[in-house]
TIRO-2110 file (N, C-alpha, C; in Angstrom, 1 decimal):
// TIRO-2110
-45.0, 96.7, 156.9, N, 1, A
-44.6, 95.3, 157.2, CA, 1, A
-45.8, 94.6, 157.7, C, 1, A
-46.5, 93.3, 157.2, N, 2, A
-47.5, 92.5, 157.3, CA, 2, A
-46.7, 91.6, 159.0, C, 2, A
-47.2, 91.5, 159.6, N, 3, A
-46.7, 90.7, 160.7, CA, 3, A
-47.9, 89.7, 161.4, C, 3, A
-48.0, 88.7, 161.0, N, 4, A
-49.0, 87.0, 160.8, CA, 4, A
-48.9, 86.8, 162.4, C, 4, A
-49.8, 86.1, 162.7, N, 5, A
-50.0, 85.6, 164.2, CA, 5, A
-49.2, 84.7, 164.2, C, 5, A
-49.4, 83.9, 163.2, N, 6, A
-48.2, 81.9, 162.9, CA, 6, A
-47.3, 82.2, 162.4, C, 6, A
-46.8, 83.0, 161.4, N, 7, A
-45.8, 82.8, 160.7, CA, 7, A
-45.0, 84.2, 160.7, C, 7, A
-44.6, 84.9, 161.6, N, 8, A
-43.4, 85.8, 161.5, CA, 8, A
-44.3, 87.1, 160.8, C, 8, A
-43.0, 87.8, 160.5, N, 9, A
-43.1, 88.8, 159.0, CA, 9, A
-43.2, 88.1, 157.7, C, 9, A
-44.1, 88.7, 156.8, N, 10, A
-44.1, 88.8, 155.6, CA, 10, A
-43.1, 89.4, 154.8, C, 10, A
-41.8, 88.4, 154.7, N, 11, A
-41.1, 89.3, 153.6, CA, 11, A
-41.2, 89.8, 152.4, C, 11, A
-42.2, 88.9, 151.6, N, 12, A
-42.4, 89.1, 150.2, CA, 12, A
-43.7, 90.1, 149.8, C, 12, A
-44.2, 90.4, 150.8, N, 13, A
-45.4, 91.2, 150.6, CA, 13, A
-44.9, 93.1, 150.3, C, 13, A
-44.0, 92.8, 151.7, N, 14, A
-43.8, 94.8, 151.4, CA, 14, A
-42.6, 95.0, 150.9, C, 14, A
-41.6, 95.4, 150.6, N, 15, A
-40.3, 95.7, 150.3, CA, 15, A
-39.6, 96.8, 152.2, C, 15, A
-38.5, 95.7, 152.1, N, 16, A
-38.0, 95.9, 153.6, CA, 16, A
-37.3, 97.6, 153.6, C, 16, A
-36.8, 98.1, 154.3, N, 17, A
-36.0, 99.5, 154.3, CA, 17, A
-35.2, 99.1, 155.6, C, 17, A
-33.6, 99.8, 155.5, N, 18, A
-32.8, 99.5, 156.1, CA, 18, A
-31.7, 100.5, 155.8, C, 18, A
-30.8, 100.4, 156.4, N, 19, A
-29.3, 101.4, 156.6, CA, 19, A
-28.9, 101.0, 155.1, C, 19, A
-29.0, 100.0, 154.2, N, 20, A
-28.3, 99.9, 152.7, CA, 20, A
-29.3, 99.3, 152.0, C, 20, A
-30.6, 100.1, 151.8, N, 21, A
-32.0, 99.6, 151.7, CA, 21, A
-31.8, 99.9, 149.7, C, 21, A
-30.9, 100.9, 149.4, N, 22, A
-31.1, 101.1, 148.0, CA, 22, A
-31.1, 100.1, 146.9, C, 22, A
-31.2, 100.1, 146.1, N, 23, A
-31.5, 99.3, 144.6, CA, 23, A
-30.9, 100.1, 143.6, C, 23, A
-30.1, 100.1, 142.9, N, 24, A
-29.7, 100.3, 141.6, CA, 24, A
-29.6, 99.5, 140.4, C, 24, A
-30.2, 99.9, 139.6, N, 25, A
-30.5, 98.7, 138.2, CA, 25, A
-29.1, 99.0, 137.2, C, 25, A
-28.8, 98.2, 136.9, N, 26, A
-27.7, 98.0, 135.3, CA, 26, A
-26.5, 98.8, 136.7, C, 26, A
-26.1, 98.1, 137.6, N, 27, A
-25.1, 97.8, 138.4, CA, 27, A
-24.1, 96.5, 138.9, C, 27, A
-22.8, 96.4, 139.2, N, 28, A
-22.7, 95.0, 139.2, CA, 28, A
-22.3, 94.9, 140.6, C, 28, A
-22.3, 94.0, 141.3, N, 29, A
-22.3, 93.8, 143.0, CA, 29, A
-20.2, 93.6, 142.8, C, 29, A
-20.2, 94.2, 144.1, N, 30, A
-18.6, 94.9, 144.0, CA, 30, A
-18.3, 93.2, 145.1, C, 30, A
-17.2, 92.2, 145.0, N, 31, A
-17.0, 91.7, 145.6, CA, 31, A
-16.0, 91.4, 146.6, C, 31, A
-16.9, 90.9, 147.8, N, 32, A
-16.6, 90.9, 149.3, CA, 32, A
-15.2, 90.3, 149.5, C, 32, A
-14.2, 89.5, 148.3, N, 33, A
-13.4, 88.4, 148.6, CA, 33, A
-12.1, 88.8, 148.4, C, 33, A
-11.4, 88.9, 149.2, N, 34, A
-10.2, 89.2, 148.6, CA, 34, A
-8.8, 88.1, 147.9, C, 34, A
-9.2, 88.3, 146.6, N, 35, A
-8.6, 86.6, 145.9, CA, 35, A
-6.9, 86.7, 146.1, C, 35, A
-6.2, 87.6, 146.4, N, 36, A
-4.4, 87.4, 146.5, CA, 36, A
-4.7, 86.7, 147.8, C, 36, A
-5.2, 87.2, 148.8, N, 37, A
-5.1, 86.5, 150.2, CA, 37, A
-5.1, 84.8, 150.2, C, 37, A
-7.2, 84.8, 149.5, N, 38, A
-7.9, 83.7, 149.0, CA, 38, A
-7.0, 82.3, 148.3, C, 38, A
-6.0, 83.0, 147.3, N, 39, A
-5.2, 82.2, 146.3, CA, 39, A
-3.5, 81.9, 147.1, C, 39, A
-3.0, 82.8, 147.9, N, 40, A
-1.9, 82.2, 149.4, CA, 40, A
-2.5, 81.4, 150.3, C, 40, A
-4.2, 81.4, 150.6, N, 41, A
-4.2, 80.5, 151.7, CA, 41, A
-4.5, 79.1, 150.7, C, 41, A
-4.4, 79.0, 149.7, N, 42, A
-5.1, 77.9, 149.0, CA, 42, A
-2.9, 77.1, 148.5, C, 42, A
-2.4, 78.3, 148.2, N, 43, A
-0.9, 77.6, 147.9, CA, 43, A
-0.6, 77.4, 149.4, C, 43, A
-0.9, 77.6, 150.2, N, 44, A
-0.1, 77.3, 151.3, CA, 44, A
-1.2, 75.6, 151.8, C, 44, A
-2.4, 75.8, 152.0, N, 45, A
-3.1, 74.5, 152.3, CA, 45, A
-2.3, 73.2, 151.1, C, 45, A
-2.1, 73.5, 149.9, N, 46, A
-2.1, 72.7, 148.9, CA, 46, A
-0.4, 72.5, 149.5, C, 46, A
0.3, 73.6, 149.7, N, 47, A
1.8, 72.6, 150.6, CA, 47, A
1.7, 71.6, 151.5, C, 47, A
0.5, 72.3, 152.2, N, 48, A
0.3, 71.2, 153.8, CA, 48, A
0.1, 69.8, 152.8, C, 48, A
-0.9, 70.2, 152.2, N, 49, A
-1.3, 68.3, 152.0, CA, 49, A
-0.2, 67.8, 150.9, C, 49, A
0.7, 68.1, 150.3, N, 50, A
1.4, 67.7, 149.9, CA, 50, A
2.8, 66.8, 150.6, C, 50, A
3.0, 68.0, 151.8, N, 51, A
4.2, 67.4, 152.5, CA, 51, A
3.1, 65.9, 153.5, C, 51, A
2.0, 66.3, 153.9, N, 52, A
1.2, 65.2, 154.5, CA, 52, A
1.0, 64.1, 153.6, C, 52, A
0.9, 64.5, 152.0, N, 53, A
1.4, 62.9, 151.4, CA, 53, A
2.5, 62.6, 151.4, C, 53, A
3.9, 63.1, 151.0, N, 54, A
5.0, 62.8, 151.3, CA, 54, A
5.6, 61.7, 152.9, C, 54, A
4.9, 62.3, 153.9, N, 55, A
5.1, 61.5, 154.9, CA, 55, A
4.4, 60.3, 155.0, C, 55, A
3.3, 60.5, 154.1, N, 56, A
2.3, 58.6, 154.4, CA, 56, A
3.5, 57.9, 152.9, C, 56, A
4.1, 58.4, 152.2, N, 57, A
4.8, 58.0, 151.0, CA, 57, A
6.1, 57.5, 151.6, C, 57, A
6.8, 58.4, 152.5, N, 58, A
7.7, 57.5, 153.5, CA, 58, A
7.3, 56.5, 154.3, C, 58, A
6.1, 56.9, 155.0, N, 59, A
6.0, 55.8, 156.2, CA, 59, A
5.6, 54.3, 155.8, C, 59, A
4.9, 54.4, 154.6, N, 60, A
4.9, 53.5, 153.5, CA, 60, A
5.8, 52.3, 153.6, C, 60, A
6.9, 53.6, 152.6, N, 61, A
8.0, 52.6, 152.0, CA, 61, A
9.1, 52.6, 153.0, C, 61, A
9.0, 52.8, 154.3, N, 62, A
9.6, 52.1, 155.5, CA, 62, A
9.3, 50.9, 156.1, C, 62, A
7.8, 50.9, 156.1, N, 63, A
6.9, 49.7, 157.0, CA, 63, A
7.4, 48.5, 155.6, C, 63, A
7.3, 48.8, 154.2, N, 64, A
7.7, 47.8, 153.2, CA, 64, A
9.1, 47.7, 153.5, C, 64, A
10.0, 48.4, 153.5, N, 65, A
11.2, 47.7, 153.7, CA, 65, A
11.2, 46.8, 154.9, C, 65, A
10.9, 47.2, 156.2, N, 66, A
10.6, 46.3, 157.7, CA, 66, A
10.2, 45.3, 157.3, C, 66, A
9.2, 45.0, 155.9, N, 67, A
8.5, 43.6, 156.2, CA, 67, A
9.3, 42.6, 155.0, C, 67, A
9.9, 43.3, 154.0, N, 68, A
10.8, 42.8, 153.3, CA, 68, A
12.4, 42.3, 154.2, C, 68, A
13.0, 42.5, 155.5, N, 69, A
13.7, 42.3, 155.4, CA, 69, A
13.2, 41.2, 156.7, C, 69, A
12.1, 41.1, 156.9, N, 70, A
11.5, 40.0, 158.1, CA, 70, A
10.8, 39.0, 157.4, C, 70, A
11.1, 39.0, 156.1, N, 71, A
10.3, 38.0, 155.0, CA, 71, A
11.6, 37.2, 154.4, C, 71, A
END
C-alpha cells in the first residue's frame, strides 16, 4: 500500500486484500435485493398514494359543491 503525505492511500496503485479480497473471472455477482419484499413494499406505497389521491379527489369535489351552492 503507497500511503502520500497529501493525499491518503493510493488505491489504484497496489491491489487492496481483505476478508472477501477474491476475484473470479466469467462469474456473475449474486444479488443483494430481495425483489418479492422489493415488489410488496412498492404495491403497498402505490396503495398509499392512490387512496392519498382519492382524498384530494373528494376534498375537491366537496369545496366545489360548497362554492356551487354559495354561488
Amino acid at each position: 500500500m503507497t500511503i502520500g503525505t497529501n493525499y491518503g492511500y493510493d488505491a489504484f496503485s497496489v491491489a487492496q486484500g481483505g476478508i472477501n479480497s477474491n476475484v473470479q473471472k466469467a462469474t456473475l455477482e449474486s444479488s443483494n435485493v430481495d425483489l418479492t419484499t422489493q415488489m410488496t413494499e412498492q404495491i403497498v406505497g402505490q396503495n398509499g398514494v392512490e387512496a392519498n389521491v382519492q382524498s384530494v379527489k373528494t376534498a375537491d369535489s366537496t369545496m366545489q359543491t360548497l362554492l356551487d351552492i354559495k354561488a
